[in-house]
GUTORTOR-146615 format. One record per residue (C-alpha): residue in one letter; residue number from 1; y, z, x. Coordinates in nm, 4 decimals, always signed. Example, Ala and Ser with C-alpha at 12.3 -4.5 7.8 and 13.67 -1.06 7.14 Angstrom:
// residues 2
+----+-----+----------+----------+----------+
! aa !   i !        y !        z !        x !
+----+-----+----------+----------+----------+
!  a !   1 !  -0.4500 !  +0.7800 !  +1.2300 !
!  s !   2 !  -0.1060 !  +0.7140 !  +1.3670 !
+----+-----+----------+----------+----------+
END
This chain:
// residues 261
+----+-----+----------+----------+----------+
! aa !   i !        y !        z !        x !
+----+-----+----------+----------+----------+
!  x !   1 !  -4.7798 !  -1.9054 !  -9.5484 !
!  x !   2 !  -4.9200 !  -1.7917 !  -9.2006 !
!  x !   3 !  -4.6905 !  -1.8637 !  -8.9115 !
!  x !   4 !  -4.8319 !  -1.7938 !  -8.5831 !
!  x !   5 !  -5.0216 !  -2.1464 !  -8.4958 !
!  x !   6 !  -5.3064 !  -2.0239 !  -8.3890 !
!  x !   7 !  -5.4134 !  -1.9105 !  -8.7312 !
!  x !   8 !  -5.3791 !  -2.2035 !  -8.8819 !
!  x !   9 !  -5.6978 !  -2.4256 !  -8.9732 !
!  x !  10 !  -5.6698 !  -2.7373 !  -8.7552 !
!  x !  11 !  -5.8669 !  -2.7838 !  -8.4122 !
!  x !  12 !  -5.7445 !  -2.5850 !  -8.0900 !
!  x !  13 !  -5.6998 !  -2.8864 !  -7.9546 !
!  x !  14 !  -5.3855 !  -2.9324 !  -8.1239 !
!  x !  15 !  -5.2729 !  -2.5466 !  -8.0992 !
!  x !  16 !  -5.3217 !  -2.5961 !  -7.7491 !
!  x !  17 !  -5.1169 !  -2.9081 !  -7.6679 !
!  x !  18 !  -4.8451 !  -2.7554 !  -7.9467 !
!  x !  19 !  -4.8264 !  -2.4406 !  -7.6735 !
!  x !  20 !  -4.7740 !  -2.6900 !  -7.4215 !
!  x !  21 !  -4.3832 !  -2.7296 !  -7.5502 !
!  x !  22 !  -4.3428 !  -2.3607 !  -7.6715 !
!  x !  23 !  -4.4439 !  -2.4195 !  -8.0376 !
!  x !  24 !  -4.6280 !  -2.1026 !  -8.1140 !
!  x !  25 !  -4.5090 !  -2.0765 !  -8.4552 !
!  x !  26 !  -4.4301 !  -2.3090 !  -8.7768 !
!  x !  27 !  -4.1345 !  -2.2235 !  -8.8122 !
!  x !  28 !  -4.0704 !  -2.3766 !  -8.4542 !
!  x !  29 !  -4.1573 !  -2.7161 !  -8.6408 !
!  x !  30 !  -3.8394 !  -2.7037 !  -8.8459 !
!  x !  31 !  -3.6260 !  -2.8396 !  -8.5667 !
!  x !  32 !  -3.8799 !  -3.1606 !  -8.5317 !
!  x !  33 !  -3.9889 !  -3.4431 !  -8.7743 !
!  x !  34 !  -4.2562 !  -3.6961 !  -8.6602 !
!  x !  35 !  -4.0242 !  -3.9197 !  -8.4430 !
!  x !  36 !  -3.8975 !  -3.6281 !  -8.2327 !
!  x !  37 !  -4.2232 !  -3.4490 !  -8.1787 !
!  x !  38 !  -4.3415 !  -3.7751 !  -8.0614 !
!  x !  39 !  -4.1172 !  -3.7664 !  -7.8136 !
!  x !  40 !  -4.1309 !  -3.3550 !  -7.6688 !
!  x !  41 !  -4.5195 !  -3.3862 !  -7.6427 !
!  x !  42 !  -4.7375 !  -3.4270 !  -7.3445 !
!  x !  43 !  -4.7432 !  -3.7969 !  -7.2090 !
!  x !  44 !  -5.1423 !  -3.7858 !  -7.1885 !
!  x !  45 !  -5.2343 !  -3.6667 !  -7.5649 !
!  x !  46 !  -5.3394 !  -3.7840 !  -7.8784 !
!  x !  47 !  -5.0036 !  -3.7824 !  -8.0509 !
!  x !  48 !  -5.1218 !  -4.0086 !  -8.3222 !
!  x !  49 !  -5.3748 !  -3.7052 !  -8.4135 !
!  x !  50 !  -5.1226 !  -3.4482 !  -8.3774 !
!  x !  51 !  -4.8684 !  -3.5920 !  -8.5802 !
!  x !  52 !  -5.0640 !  -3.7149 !  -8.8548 !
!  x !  53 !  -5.2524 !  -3.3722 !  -8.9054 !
!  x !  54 !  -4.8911 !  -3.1844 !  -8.9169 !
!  x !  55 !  -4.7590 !  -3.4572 !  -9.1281 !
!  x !  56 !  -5.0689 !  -3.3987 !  -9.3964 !
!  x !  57 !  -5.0507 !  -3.0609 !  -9.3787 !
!  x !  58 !  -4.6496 !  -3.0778 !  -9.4799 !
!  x !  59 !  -4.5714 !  -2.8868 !  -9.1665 !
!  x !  60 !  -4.3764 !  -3.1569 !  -9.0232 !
!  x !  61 !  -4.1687 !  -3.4268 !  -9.2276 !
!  x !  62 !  -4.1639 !  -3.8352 !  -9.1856 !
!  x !  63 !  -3.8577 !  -3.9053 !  -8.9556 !
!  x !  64 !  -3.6287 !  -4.1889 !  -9.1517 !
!  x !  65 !  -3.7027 !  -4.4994 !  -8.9003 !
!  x !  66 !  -3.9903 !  -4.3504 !  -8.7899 !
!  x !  67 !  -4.2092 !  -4.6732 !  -8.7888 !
!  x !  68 !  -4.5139 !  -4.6734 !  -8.6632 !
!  x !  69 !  -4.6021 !  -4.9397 !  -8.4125 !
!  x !  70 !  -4.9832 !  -4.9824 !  -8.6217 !
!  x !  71 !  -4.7925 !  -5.0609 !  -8.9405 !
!  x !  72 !  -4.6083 !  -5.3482 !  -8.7492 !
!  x !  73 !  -4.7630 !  -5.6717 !  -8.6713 !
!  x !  74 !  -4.8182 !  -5.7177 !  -8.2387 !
!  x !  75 !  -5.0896 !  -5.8522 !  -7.9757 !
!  x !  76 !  -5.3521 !  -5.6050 !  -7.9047 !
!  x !  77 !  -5.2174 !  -5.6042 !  -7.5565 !
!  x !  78 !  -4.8835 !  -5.4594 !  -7.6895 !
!  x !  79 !  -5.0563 !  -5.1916 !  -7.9074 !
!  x !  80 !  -5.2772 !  -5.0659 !  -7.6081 !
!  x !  81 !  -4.9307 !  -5.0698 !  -7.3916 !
!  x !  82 !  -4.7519 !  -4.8831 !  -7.6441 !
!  x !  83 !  -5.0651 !  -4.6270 !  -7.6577 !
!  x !  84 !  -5.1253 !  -4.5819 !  -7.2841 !
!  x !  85 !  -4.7357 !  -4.4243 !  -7.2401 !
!  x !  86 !  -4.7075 !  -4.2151 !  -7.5686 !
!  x !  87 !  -4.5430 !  -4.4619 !  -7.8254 !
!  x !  88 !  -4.6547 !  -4.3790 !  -8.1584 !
!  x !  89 !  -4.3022 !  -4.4663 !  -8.2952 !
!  x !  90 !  -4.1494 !  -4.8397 !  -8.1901 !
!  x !  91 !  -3.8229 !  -4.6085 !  -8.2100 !
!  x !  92 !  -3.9520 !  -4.3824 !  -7.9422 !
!  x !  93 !  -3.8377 !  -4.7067 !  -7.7127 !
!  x !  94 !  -3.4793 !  -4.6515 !  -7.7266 !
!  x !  95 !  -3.5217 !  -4.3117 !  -7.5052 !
!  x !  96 !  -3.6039 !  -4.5242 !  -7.2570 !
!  x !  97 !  -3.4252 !  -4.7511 !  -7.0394 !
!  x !  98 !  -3.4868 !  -5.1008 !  -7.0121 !
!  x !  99 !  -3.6308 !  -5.0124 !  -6.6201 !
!  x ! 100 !  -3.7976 !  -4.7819 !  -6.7152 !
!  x ! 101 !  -4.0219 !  -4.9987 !  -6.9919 !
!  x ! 102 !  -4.0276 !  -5.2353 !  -6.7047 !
!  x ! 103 !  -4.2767 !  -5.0069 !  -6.5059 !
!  x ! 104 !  -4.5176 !  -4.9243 !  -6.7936 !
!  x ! 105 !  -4.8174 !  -5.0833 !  -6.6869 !
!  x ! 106 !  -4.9242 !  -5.4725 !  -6.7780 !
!  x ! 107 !  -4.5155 !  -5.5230 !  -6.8980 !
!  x ! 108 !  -4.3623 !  -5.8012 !  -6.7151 !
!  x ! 109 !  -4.0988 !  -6.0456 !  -6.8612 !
!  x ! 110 !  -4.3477 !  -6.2057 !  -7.1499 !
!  x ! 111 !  -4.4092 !  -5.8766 !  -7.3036 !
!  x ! 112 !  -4.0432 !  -5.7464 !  -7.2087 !
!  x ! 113 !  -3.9704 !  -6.0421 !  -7.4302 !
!  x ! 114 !  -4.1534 !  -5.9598 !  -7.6974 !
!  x ! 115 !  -4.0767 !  -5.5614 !  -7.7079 !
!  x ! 116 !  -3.7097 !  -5.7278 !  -7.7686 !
!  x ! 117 !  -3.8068 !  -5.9321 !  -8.0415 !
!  x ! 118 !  -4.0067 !  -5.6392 !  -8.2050 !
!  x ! 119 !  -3.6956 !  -5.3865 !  -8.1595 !
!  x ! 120 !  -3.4343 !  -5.6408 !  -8.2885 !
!  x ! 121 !  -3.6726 !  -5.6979 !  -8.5867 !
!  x ! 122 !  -3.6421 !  -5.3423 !  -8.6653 !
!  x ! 123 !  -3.2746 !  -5.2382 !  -8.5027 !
!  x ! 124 !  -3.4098 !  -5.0703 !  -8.1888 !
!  x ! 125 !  -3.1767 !  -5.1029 !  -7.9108 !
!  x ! 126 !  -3.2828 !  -5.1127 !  -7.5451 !
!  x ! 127 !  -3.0343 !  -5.0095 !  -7.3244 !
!  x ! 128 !  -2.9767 !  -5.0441 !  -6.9365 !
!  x ! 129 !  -2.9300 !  -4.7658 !  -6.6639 !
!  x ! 130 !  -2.6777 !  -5.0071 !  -6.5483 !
!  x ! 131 !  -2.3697 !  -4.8396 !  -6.7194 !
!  x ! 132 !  -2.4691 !  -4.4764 !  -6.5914 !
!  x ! 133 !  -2.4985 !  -4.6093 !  -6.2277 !
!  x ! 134 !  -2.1726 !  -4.7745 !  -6.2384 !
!  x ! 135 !  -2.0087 !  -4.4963 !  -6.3879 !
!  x ! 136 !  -2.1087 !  -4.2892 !  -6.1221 !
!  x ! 137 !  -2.1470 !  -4.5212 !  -5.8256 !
!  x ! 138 !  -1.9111 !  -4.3281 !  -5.5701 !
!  x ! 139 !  -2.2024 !  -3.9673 !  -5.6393 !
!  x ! 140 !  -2.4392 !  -4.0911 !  -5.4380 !
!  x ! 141 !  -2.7072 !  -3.9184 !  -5.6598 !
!  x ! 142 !  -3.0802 !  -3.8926 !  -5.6421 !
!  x ! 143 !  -3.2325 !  -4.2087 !  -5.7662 !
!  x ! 144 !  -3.4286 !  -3.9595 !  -6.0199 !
!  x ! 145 !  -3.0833 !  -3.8959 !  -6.1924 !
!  x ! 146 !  -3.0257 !  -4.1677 !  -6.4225 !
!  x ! 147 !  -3.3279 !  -4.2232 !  -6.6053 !
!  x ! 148 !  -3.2518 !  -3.8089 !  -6.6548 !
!  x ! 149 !  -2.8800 !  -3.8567 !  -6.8037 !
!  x ! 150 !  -2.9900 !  -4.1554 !  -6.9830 !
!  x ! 151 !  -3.2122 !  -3.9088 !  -7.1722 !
!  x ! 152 !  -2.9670 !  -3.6219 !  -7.1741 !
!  x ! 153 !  -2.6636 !  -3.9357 !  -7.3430 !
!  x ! 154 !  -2.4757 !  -3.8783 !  -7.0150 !
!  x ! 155 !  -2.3030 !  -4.2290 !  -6.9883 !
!  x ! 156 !  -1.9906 !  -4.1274 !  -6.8042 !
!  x ! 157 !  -1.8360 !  -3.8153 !  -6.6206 !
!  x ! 158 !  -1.6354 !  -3.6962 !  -6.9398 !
!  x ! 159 !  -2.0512 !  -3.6425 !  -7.0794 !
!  x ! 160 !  -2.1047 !  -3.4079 !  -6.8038 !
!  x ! 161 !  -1.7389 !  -3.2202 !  -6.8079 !
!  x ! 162 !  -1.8347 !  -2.9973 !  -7.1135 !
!  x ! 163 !  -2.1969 !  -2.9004 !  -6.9497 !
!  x ! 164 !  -2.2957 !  -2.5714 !  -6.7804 !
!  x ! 165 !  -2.4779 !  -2.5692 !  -6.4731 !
!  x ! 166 !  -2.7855 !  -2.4335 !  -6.7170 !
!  x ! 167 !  -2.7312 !  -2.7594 !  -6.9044 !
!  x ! 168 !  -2.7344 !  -2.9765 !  -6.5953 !
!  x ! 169 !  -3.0922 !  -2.7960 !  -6.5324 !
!  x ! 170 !  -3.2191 !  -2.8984 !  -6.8544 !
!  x ! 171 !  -3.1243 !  -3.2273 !  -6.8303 !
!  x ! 172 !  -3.2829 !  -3.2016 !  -6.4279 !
!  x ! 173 !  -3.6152 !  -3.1048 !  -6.6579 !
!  x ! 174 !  -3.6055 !  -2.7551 !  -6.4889 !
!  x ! 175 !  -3.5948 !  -2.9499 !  -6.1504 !
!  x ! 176 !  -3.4225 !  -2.7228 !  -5.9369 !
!  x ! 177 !  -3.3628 !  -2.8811 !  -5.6078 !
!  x ! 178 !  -3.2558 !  -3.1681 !  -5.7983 !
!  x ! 179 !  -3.0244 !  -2.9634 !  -6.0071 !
!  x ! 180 !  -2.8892 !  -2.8420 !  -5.7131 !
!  x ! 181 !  -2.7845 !  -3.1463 !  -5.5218 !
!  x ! 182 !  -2.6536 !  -3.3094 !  -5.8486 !
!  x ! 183 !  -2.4209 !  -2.9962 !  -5.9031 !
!  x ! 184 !  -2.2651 !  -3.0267 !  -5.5323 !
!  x ! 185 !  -2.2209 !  -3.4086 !  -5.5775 !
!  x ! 186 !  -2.0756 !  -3.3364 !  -5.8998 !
!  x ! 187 !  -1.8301 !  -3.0721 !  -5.7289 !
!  x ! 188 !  -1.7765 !  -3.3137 !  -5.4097 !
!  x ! 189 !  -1.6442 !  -3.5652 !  -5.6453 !
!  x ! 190 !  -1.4198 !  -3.3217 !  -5.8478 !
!  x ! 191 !  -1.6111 !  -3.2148 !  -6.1529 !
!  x ! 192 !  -1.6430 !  -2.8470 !  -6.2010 !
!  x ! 193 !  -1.9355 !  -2.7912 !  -6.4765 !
!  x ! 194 !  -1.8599 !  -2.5153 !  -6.7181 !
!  x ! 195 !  -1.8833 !  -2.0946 !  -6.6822 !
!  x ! 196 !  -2.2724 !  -1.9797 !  -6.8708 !
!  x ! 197 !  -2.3657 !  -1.6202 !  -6.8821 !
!  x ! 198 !  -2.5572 !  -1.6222 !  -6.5728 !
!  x ! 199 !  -2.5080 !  -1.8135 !  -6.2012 !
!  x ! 200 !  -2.7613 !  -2.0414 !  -6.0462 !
!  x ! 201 !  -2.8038 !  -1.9221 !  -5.6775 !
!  x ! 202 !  -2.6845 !  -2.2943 !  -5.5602 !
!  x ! 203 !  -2.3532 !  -2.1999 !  -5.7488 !
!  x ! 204 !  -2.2662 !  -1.9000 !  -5.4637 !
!  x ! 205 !  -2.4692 !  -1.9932 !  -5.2036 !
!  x ! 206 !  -2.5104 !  -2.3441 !  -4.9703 !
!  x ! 207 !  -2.7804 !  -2.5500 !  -5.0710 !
!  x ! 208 !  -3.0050 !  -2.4304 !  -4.7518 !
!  x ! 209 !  -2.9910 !  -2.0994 !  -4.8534 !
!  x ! 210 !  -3.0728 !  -2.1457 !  -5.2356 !
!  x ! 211 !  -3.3484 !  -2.3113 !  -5.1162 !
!  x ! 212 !  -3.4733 !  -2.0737 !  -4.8988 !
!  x ! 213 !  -3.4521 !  -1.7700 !  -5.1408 !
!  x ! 214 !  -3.6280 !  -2.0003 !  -5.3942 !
!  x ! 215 !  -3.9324 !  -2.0231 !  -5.1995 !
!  x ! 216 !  -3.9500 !  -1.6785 !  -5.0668 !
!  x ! 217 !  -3.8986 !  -1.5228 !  -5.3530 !
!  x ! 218 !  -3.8655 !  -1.7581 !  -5.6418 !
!  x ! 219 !  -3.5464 !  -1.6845 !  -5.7609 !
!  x ! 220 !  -3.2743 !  -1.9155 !  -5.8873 !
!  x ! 221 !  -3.0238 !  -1.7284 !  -6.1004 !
!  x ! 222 !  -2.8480 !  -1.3830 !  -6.0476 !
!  x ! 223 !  -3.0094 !  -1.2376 !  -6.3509 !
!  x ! 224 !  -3.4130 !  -1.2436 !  -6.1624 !
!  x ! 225 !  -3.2230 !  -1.0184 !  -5.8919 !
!  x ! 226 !  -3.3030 !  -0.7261 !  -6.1213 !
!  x ! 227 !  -3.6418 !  -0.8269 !  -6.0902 !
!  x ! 228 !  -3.6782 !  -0.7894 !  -5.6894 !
!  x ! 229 !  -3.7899 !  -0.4539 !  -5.5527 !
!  x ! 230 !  -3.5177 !  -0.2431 !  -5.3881 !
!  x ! 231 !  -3.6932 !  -0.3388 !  -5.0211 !
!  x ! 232 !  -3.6561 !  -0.7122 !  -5.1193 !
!  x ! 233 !  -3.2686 !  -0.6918 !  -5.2867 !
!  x ! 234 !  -3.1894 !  -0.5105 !  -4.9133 !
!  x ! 235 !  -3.3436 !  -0.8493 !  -4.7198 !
!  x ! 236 !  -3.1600 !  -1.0917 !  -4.9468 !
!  x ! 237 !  -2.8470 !  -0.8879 !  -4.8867 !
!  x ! 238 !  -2.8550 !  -0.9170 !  -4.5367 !
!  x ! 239 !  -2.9665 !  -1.3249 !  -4.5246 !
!  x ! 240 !  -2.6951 !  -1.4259 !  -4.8075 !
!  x ! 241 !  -2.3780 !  -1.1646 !  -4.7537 !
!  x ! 242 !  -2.2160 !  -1.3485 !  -5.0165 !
!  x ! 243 !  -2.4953 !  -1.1773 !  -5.2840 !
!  x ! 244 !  -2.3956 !  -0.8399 !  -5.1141 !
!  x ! 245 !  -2.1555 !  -0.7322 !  -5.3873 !
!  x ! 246 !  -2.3556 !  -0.8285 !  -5.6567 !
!  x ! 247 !  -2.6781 !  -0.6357 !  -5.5022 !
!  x ! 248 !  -2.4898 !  -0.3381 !  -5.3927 !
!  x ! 249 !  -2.3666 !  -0.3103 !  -5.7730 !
!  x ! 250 !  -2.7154 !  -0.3880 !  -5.8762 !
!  x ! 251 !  -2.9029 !  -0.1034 !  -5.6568 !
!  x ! 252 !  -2.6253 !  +0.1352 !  -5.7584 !
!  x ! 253 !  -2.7170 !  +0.0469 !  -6.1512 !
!  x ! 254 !  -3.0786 !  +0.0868 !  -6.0869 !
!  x ! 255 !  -3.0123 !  +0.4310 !  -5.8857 !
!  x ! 256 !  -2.8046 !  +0.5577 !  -6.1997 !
!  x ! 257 !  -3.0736 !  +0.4702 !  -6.4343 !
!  x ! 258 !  -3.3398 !  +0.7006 !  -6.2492 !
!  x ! 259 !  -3.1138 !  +0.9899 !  -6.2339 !
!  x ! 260 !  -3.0735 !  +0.9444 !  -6.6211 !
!  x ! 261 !  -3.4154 !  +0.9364 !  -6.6440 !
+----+-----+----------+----------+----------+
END
């Protein structure tokens, strides 16, 4: 069986928006089944298409409550509404919160309503951000936080005790900036995230100064030091002394290596 996904024989449509999450191979399909892919791709495809071609093809099994919302009777204005933000699954709905379903377009309370009649018909559950914001009402976060943990099943500050600061960036969506400030809140209110093998900048540095060497040079973690020039290592040493140790090591490593050479 080929693996890369470009070799297969369905439209590049679909090998394109597949490369969109980093599935480049089958065997990067293992990990999904319809319900979950449904969720990881692009807001603005055709995951209908998509799913049903990989699901023919026996590249990508049925989930067990995946149920899809044209096998269900619902107004045509429902349908459409599902369609318009990416639900292909009525399950899909419970990685969202309640507010968030709230701002899909044409949903007020009479088809709030009747999204809660169609998900307690099938044992859906709609939950709240309510719970996340309470438990973490004195962290003054980013509004953009909780739908984030909601996704990432942080409901309280014992979810986010066992995360790394890599973790926290995942759940951020890669957002750095936002990473960053919810780390220091985190640490001004007494949590202290796990150790990962490597160190955000904002993790050794203050915020302003992350920030800054972000821009100017787009790093964010200790390890992309290795990939600054000697010239540049020398100006970030002498704008963030507390990186001085780590650089001087760093430009003593790379000086050894050449000699070997």
């Amino acid at each position: 069986m080929k693996n890369d996904i470009l070799e297969l024989h369905y439209s590049l449509y679909i090998k394109k928006t597949l490369q969109k999450i980093h599935i480049t191979k089958v065997s990067d399909l293992e990990e999904y089944d319809c319900l979950t892919l449904a969720k990881a791709l692009p807001q603005d495809c055709n995951k209908a298409l998509i799913i049903k071609k990989l699901n023919d093809l026996g590249y990508l099994p049925s989930a067990e409550n995946a149920i899809s919302i044209h096998d269900i009777p619902m107004s045509r204005k429902m349908r459409n509404i599902f369609l318009r933000n990416g639900i292909v699954y009525l399950a899909q709905l419970s990685v969202y919160p309640r507010e968030e379903i709230l701002q899909f377009r044409n949903v007020g309370e009479l088809a709030m309503s009747e999204i809660d009649t169609l998900c307690g018909k099938y044992g859906i559950q709609i939950h709240s951000l309510c719970p996340i914001k309470e438990a973490f009402s004195e962290f003054q976060f980013h509004k953009k936080i909780y739908p984030l943990f909601f996704r990432g099943n942080i409901f309280s500050v014992d979810d986010i005790r066992n995360k790394s600061a890599h973790d926290l960036y995942n759940i951020c969506e890669q957002d750095y900036c936002l990473t960053m400030k919810t780390y220091h809140a985190l640490r001004k209110n007494g949590v202290t995230l796990c150790g990962w093998n490597d160190q955000y900048l904002f993790e050794i540095l203050p915020q302003y100064k992350s920030v800054q060497l972000f821009k100017q040079y787009g790093i964010i973690a200790v390890s992309q030091l290795s990939d600054c020039s000697e010239q540049q290592l020398k100006a970030i040493s002498d704008s963030a002394p507390a990186l001085s140790s780590l650089i001087q090591k760093l430009l003593t490593d790379t000086h050894i290596d050449k000699v070997v050479d």
